[in-house]
ZAMARGU-4260 file (C-alpha; in steps of 0.2 Angstrom, whole numbers, plus 5000, padded with zeros to 4 digits):
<rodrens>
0) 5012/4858/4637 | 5005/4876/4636 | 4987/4878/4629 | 4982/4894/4621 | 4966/4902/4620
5) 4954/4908/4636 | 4952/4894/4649 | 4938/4885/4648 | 4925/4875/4661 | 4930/4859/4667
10) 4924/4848/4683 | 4938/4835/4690 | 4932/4819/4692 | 4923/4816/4710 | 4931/4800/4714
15) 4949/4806/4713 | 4942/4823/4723 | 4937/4812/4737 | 4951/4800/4737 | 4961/4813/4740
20) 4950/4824/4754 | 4963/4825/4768 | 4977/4831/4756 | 4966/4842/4748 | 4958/4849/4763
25) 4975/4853/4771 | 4981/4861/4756 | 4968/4871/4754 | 4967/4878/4772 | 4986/4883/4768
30) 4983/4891/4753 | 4966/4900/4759 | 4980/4905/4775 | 4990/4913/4762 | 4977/4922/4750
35) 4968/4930/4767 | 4986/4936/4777 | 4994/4942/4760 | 4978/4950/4752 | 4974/4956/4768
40) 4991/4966/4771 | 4993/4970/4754 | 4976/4980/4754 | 4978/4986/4770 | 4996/4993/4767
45) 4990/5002/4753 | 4971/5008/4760 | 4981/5016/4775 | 4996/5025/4764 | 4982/5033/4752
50) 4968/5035/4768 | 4956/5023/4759 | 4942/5015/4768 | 4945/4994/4766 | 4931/4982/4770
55) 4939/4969/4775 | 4924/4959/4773 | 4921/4963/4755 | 4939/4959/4750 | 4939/4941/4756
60) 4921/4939/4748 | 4927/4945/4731 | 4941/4934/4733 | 4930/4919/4737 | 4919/4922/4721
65) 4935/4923/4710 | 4942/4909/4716 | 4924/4898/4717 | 4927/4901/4698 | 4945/4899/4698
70) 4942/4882/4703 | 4928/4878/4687 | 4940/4883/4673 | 4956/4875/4678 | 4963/4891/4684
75) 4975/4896/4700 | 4972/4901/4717 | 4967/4920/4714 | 4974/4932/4728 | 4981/4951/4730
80) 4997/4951/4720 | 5012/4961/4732 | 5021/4960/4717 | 5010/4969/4705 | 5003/4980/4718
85) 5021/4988/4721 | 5024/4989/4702 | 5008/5000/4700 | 5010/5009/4716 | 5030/5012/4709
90) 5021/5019/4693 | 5009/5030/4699 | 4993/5018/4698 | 4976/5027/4705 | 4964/5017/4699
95) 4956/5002/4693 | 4958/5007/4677 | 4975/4996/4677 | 4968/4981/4681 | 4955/4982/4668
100) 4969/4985/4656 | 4982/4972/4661 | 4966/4960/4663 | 4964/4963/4643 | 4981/4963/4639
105) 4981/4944/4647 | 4966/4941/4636 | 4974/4945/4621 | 4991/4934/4626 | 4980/4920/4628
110) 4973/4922/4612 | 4988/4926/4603 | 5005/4924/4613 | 5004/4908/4621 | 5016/4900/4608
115) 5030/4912/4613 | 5030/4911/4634 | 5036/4896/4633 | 5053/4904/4624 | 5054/4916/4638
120) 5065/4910/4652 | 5059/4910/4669 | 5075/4920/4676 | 5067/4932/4669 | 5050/4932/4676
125) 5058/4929/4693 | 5069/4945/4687 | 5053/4955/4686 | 5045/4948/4702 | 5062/4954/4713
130) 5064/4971/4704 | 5045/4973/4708 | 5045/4967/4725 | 5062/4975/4731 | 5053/4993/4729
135) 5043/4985/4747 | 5053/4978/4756 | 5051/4985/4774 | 5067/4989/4778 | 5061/5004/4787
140) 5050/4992/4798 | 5067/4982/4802 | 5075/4995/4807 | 5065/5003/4816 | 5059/4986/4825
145) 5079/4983/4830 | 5079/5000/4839 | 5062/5000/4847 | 5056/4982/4849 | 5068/4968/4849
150) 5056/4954/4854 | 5045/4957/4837 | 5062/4963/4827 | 5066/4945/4832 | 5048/4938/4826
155) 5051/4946/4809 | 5067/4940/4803 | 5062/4922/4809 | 5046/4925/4799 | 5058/4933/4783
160) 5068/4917/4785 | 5054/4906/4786 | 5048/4913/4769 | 5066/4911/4761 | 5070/4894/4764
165) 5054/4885/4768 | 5041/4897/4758 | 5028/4909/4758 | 5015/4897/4767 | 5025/4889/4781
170) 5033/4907/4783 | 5017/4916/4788 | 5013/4900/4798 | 5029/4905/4807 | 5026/4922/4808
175) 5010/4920/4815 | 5014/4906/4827 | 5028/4918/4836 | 5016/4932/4835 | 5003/4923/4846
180) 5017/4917/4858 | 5027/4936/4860 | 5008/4942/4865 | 5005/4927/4878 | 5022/4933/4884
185) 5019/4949/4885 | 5000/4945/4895 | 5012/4935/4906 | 5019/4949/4911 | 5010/4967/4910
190) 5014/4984/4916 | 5013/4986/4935 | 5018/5000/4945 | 5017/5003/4964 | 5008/5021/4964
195) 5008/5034/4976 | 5002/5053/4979 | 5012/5071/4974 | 5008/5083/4987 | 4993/5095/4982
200) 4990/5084/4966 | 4973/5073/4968 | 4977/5058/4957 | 4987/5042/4958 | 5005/5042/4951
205) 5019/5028/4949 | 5032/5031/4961 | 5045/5023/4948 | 5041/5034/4934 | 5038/5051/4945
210) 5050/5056/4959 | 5039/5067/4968 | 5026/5055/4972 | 5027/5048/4989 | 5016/5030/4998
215) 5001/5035/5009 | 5008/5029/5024 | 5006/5011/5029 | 4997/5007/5013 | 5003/4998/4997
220) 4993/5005/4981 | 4995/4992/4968 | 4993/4997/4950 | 4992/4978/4937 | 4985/4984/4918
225) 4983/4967/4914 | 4968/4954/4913 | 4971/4940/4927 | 4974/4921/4924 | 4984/4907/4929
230) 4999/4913/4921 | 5001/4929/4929 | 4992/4928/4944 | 5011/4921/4951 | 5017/4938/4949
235) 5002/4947/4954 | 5004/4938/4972 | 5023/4940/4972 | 5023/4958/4969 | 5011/4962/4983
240) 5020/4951/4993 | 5037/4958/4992 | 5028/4976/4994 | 5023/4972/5012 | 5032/4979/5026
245) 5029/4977/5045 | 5020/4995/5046 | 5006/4989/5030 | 4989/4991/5038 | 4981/4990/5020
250) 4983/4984/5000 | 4974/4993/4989 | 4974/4986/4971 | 4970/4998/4958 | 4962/4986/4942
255) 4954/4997/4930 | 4967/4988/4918 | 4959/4972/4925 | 4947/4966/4912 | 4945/4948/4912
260) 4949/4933/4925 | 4951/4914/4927 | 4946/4901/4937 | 4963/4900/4943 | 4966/4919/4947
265) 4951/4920/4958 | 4955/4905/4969 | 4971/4912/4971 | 4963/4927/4975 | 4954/4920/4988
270) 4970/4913/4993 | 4979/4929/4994 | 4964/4939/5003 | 4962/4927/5019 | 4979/4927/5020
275) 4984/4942/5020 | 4967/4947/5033 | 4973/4933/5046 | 4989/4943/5046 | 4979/4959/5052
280) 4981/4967/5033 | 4965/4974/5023 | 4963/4967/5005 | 4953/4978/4990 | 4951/4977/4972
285) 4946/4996/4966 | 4943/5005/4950 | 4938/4992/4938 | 4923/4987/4927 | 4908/4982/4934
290) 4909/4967/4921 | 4924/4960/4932 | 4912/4957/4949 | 4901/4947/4937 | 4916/4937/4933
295) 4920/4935/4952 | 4902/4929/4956 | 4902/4916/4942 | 4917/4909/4945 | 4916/4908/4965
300) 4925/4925/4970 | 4908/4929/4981 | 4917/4931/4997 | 4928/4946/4990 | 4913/4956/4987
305) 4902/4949/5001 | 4915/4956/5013 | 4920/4973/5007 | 4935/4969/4997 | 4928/4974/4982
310) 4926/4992/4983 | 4922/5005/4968 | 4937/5018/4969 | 4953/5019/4979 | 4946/5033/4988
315) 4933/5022/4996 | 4943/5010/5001 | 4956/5020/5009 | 4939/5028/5019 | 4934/5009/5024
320) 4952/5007/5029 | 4949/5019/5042 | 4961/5034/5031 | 4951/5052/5026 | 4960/5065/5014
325) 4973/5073/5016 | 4982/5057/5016 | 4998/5056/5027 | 5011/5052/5016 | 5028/5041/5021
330) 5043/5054/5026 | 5058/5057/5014 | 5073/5066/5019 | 5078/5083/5019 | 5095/5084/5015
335) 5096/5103/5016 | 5094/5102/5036 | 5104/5088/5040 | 5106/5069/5037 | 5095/5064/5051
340) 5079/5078/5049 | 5065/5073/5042 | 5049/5080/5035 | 5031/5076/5035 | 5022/5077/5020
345) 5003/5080/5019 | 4992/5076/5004 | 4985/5093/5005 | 4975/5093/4987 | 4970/5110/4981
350) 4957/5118/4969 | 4969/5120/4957 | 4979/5107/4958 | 4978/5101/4938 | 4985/5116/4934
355) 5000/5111/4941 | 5009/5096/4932 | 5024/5093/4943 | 5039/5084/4929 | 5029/5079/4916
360) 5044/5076/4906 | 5050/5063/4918 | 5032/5056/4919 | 5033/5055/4897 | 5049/5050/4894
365) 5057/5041/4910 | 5077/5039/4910 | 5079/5050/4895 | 5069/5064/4903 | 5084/5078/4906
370) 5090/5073/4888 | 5074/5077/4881 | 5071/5093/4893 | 5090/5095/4886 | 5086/5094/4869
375) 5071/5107/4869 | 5080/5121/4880 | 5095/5118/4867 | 5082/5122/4853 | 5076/5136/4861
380) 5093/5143/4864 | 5096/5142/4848 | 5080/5151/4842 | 5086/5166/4854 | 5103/5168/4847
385) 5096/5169/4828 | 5085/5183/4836 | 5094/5200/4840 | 5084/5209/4833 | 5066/5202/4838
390) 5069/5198/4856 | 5055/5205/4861 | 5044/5197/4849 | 5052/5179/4855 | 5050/5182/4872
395) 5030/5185/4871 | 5029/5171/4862 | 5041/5158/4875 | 5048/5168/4889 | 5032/5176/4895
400) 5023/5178/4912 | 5010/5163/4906 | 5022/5150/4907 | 5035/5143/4894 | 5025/5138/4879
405) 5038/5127/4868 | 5034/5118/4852 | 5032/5102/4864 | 5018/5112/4874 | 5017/5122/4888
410) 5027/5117/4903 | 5022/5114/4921 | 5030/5122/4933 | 5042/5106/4940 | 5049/5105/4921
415) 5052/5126/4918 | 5060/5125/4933 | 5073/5111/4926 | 5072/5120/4908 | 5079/5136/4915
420) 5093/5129/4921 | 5096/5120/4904 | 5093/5135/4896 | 5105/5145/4904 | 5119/5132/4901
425) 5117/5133/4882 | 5117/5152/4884 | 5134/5150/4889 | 5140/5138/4878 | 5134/5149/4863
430) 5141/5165/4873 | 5158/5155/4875 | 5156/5152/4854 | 5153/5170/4850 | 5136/5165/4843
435) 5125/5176/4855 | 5130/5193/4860 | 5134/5195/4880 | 5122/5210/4882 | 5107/5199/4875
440) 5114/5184/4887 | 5111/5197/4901 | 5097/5202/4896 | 5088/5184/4896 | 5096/5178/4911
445) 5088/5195/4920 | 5073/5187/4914 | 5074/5171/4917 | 5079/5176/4936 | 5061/5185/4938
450) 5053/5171/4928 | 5060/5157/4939 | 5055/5167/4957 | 5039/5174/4951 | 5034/5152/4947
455) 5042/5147/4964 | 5032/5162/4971 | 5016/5155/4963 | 5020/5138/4969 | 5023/5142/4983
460) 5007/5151/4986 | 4996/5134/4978 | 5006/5122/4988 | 5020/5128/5001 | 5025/5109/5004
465) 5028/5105/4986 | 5043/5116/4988 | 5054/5105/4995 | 5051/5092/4980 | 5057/5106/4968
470) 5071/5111/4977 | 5075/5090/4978 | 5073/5091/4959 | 5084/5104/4956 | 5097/5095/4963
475) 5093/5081/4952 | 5095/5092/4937 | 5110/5101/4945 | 5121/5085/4947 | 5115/5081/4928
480) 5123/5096/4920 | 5136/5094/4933 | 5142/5077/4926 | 5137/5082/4907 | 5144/5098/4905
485) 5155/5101/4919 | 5164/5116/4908 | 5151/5124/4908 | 5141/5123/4925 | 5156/5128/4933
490) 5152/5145/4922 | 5135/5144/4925 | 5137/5145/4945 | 5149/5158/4942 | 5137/5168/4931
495) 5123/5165/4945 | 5134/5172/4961 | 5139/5187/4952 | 5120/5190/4947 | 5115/5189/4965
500) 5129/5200/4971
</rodrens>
């Protein structure tokens, strides 16, 4: 039966209130689950789209005091309404203003329309709810979560489904469970990266992610970004392991991504150190917060940094390992020669060595680098052939003696090398469609010519060695084009011995 009027105070009995604790307690814990996760988001979705401050604090206070009265006057659980939030977003709601107006306009059904609700058929109020709620679905999230990141893609329709067939409580309760297992996953298993040098660059690079970096020679540089405990310390260990070789003098790990550690990890630790010192192989843990050697003391680690195998940078342990810069870095092949001469390369490190990022694109984007370099030189090409009439103005502003200045930034001189290249194949491409006039073709290709020799010259000049990684790279890049546009390259060598004749 539906009362009308305002509701009014009332106090349930105690003794049924403690008969029923247990219950009580549990439900109340989910329901206190469900006003904080969908209050929480609610506000938090909305703050963020409209660059409002939220004080998370604040909310769930507010909501506490509403629903500390809530629970005097026979009312329900108060929370933030999706629902309603999406209808006044939908209709251009600002303020508060509307809540003080819907708040009156429930008032004066209380007082005057209780008698007809109860005509009005629930379809249609969960008619309302759906229209309401379908302007927020996150669709875009889905998708975008199936293209980037299956693991959560796969954590949000189990949550969505939870919601539909078991309801909102047990849903977020699955949502949230999943979420703390896909993180404990992914602590299990970090990002690591075995990191080397790029001749006359002074930092540390992956040699997965960068093909000019080369291992200082009999040493293993060991990158883990992630804290240390018994689940991943397996792989910690097996990594290193399979890294060693019968020439490793020395392992270097580099944890400034190292934050916290077990009980577990440092025995292991331990384990791995003594090991690896009665096989004639030095042991160091380098470049990470003090707070971790607190953490080593307390939890036994003592003989790490008692003995030296705690050392603050990777510089300094490769000093204690008896190794001084310019660090002697493993031999790769130079095919240009023959199959069986080799090179040494020295880690020569000059003044200016951060002025020259050797493929950065490769270092940002990985497997797709050339598509992306591809992409940007296509652009480019594009821009030139709309510009007959303002070459000159265009060339200032990209093609100039500075260095290529795109709307991704300016480009080092490993990735203009690769971008010339690209750029002169969708030269001819748009020479071949009639959509760039063959004098204005010339003319940037001239340029282009004394653009690439005057960068090798400089580069050259900084760092003579790093030559031979850019004439390995342009075979990289050559084989690319080769294999994606072989059309084309055959036109482009074609175009490139008749220049030089």
């Amino acid at each position: 039966m539906i009362r009308d009027g305002l509701p009014h105070f009332a106090l349930n009995e105690l003794n049924a209130f403690f008969d029923r604790l247990p219950d009580l307690i549990m439900q109340s814990l989910g329901i206190a689950a469900v006003i904080t996760a969908q209050t929480l988001l609610a506000s938090g979705n909305y703050a963020r789209k409209y660059q409002d401050t939220l004080d998370n604090n604040a909310e769930l206070l507010a909501y506490g005091a509403m629903n500390l009265a809530s629970a005097f006057s026979g009312c329900c659980p108060i929370n933030g309404s999706v629902s309603r939030s999406g209808i006044a977003d939908s209709q251009g709601v600002r303020s508060q203003l509307m809540s003080v107006s819907a708040g009156l306009t429930m008032v004066l059904i209380l007082l005057f329309g209780t008698p007809l609700i109860k005509y009005l058929p629930v379809p249609v109020l969960t008619g309302i709810v759906i229209t309401a709620l379908i302007g927020i679905l996150e669709l875009k999230l889905e998708r975008k979560l199936w293209h980037n990141g299956k693991n959560e893609w796969i954590v949000f329709m189990i949550a969505f489904l939870g919601v539909m067939f078991f309801g909102t409580l047990y849903g977020i309760i699955i949502g949230v469970v999943l979420s703390f297992g896909e993180t404990a996953i992914r602590s299990v298993s970090p990002p690591t990266a075995f990191v080397g040098r790029i001749p006359g660059h002074g930092n540390f690079y992956s040699l997965k992610r960068n093909s000019a970096a080369r291992p200082i020679k009999n040493t293993v540089v060991y990158r883990f970004s992630g804290n240390l405990f018994f689940a991943n310390i397996e792989l910690f260990c097996d990594e290193i392991e399979g890294a060693i070789k019968e020439d490793t003098h020395q392992i270097v790990v580099d944890a400034r991504g190292i934050g916290s550690i077990d009980m577990t990890a440092v025995e292991r630790l331990i384990q791995l150190y003594t090991d690896l010192r009665e096989r004639g192989i030095l042991f160091y843990l380098t470049e990470h917060d003090g707070s971790l050697n607190d953490q080593l003391r307390s939890l036994g680690g003592n003989i790490l940094i008692e003995e030296g195998a705690v050392r603050r940078t990777i510089t300094l342990a490769l000093r204690d390992a008896g190794l001084e810069k310019p660090y002697e870095l493993e031999t790769v092949e130079k095919k240009d020669l023959s199959e069986t001469a080799r090179i040494r390369i020295m880690d020569i490190g000059t003044a200016v060595e951060a002025e020259e990022r050797l493929s950065e694109f490769e270092w940002l984007f990985g497997k797709e680098a050339e598509e992306r370099m591809e992409v940007l030189a296509r652009s480019i090409a594009d821009e030139l052939a709309l510009t007959e009439g303002h070459y000159d103005e265009l060339e200032a502003k990209v093609l100039n003696n500075e260095g290529v200045r795109t709307s991704w930034g300016m480009l080092g001189r490993f990735d203009e090398d690769e971008f010339w290249d690209l750029l002169e194949v969708r030269l001819e491409e748009l020479k071949a469609e009639g959509r760039i006039s063959a004098e204005l073709t010339a003319r940037i290709e001239r340029h282009i010519e004394r653009r690439r020799a005057f960068g090798q010259e400089r580069l050259s000049r900084i760092n003579p060695q790093a030559i031979h990684l850019l004439n390995k790279h342009e075979r990289v890049i050559r084989n690319y084009i080769k294999n994606k546009h072989p059309k084309e390259y055959e036109s482009f060598l074609r175009m490139r011995k008749d220049r030089k004749s």
